[in-house]
C-alpha positions as CSV (number, residue, x, y, z in Angstrom):
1,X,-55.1,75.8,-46.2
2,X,-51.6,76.3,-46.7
3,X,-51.7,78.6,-43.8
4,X,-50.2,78.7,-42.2
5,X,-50.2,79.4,-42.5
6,X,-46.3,79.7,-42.4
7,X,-45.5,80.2,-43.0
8,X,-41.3,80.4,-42.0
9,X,-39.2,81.3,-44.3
10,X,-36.0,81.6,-42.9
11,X,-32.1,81.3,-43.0
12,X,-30.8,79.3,-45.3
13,X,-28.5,77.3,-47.2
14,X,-24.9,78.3,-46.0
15,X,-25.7,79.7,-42.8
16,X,-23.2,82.2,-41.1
17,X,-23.7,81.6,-37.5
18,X,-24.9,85.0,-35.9
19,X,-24.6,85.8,-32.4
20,X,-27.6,87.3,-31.8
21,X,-31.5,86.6,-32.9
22,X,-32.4,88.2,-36.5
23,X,-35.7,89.2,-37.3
24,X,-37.5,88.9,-40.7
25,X,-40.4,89.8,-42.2
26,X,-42.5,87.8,-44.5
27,X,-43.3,89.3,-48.1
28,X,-46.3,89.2,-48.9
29,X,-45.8,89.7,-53.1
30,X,-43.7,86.4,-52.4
31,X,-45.4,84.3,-49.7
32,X,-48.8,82.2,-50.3
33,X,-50.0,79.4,-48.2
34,X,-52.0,77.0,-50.5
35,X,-53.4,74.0,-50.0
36,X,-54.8,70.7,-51.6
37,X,-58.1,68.8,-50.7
38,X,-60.0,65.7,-51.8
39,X,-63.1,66.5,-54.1
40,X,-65.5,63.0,-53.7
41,X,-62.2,61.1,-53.8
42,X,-62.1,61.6,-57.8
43,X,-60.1,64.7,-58.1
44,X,-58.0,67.1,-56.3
45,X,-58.9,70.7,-55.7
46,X,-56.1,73.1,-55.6
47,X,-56.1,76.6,-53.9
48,X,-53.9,79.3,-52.3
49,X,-54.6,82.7,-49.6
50,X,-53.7,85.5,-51.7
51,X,-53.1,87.5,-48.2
52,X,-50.6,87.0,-45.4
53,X,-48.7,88.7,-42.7
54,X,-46.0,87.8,-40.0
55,X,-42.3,87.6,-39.4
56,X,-39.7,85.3,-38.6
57,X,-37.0,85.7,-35.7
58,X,-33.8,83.2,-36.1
59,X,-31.0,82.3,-33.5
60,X,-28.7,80.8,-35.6
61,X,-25.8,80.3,-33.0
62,X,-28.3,79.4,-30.6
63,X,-30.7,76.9,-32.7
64,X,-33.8,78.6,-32.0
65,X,-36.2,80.8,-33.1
66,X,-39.9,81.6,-34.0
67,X,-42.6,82.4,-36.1
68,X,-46.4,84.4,-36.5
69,X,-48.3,84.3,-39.1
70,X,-51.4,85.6,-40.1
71,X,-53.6,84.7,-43.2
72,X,-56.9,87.1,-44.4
73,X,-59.3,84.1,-45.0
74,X,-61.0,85.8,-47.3
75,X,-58.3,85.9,-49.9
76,X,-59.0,82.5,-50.9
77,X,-58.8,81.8,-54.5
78,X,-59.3,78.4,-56.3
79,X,-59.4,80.0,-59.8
80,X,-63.1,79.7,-59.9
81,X,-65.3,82.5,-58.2
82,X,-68.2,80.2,-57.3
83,X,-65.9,78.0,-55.9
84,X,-64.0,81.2,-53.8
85,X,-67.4,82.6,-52.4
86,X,-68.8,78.7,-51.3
87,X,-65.3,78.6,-49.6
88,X,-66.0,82.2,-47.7
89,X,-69.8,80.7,-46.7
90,X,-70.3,79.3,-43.3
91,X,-70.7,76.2,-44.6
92,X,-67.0,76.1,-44.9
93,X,-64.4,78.6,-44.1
94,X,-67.1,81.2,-42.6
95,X,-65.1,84.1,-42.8
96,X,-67.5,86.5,-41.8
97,X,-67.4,85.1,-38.1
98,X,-63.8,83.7,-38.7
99,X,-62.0,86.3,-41.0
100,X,-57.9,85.3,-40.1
101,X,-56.1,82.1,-39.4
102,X,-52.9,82.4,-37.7
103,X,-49.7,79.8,-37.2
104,X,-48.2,80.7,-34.2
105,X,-44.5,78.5,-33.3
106,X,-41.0,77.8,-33.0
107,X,-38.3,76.5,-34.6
108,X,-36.5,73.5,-34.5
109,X,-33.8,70.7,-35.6
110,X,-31.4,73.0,-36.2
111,X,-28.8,71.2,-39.1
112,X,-25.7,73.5,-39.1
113,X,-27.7,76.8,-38.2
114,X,-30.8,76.2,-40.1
115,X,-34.1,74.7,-39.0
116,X,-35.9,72.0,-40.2
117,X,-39.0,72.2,-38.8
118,X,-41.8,74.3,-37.6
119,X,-43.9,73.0,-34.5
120,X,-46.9,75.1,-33.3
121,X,-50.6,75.9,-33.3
122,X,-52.7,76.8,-36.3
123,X,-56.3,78.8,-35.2
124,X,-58.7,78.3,-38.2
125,X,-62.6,78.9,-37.9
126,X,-61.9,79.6,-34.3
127,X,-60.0,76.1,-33.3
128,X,-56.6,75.4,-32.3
129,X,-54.6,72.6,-33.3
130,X,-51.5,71.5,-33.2
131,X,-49.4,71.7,-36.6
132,X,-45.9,70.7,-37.8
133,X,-44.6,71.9,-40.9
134,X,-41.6,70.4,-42.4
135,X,-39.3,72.9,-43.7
136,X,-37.5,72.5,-47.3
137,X,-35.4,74.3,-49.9
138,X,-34.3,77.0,-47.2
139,X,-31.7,79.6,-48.9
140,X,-30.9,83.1,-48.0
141,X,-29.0,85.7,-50.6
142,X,-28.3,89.2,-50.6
143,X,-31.7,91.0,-51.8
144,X,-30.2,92.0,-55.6
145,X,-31.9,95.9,-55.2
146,X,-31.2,96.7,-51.5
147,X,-28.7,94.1,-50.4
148,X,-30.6,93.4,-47.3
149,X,-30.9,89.7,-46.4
150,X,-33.3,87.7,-48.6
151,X,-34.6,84.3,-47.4
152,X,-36.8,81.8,-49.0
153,X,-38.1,78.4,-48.1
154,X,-40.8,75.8,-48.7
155,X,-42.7,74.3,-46.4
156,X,-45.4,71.4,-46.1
157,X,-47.4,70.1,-43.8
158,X,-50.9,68.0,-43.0
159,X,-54.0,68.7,-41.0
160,X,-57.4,67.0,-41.2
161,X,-60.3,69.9,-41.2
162,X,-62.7,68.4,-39.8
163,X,-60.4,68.7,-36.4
164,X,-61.2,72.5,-36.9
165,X,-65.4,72.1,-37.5
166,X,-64.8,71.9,-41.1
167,X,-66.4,68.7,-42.1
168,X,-68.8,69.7,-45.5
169,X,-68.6,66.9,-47.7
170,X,-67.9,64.5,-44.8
171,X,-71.1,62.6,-45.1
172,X,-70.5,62.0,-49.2
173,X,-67.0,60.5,-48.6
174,X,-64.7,63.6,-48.9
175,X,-61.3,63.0,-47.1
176,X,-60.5,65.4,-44.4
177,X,-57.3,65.3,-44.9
178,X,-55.7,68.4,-46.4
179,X,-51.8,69.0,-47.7
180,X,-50.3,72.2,-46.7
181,X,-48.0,73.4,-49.7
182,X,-46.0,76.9,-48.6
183,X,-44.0,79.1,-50.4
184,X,-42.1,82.0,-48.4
185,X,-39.9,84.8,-48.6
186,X,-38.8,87.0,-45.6
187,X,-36.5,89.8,-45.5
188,X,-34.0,90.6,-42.9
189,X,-35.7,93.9,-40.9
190,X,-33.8,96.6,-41.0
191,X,-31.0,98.0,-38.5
192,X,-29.7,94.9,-36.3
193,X,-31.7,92.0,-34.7
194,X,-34.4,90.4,-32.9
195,X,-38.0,91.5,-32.0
């Protein structure tokens, strides 16, 4: 469930301090939330959302900023189409009553006009929970086509899914506990600044 979906890919490395809030769009070619979950506590399964929206908007001067993101549930892909199409049943992801997932917050501890960290809400299968991801390896370049501002990060995270009424496997010992893995890209919208 590497949602989370954000999901923020911001500024980066050596920061120029801005004056006013920059917007950025995530990538979709470049951005994929993916996850890792216990399978009976003998193995790991591995799997990514092939499908994501959302932007980023960063106040560098000013230490803040935010980010949306929204992930197509359905794109969910393990490598094994049995396994993708038990994943879309309502016995786990349900995606035809629950089709997005979206990571809705801001960001914070700012070190020298980048953030570290993204605290907000993830909605999955219709619940809201609180989620902070932990944001890594943040470096912006000039895009080497267009020019335009190019930033990537990674970010991680935790969440436990049976807090969002996805428990199959609970009863056979499966841990809950799921690691968010997320690799973005944004680039800087076009023409000057914020939302």
């Amino acid at each position: 469930m590497r949602m989370i979906w954000l999901w923020a890919c911001l500024g980066a490395a050596p920061f120029a301090a801005s004056a006013e809030p920059v917007r950025y769009t995530l990538d979709p070619a470049h951005t994929y939330p993916s996850f890792e979950a216990d399978h009976l506590g003998i193995s790991t399964w591995r799997g990514k959302f092939e499908r994501s929206r959302g932007h980023v908007v960063l106040d560098r001067a000013a230490g803040t900023g935010s980010v949306e993101v929204e992930v197509e549930v359905a794109s969910i892909a393990f490598g094994l189409a049995a396994m993708d199409e038990k994943a879309r049943s309502a016995e786990l992801f349900d995606v035809a009553r629950f089709p997005r997932a979206t990571y809705r917050g801001r960001l914070e501890g700012f070190v020298a006009g980048a953030p570290t960290r993204a605290v907000g809400t993830l909605t999955l299968h219709g619940v809201e929970q609180p989620l902070t991801l932990e944001i890594e390896s943040l470096r912006c370049i000039p895009h080497p086509l267009d020019q335009r501002e190019l930033c990537g990060a990674d970010l991680s995270g935790t969440l436990r899914r049976d807090a969002f009424g996805i428990d199959a496997g609970k009863d056979y010992g499966f841990d809950m506990t799921v690691s968010l893995r997320i690799q973005a890209e944004a680039v800087r919208d076009a023409g000057t600044d914020a939302p």
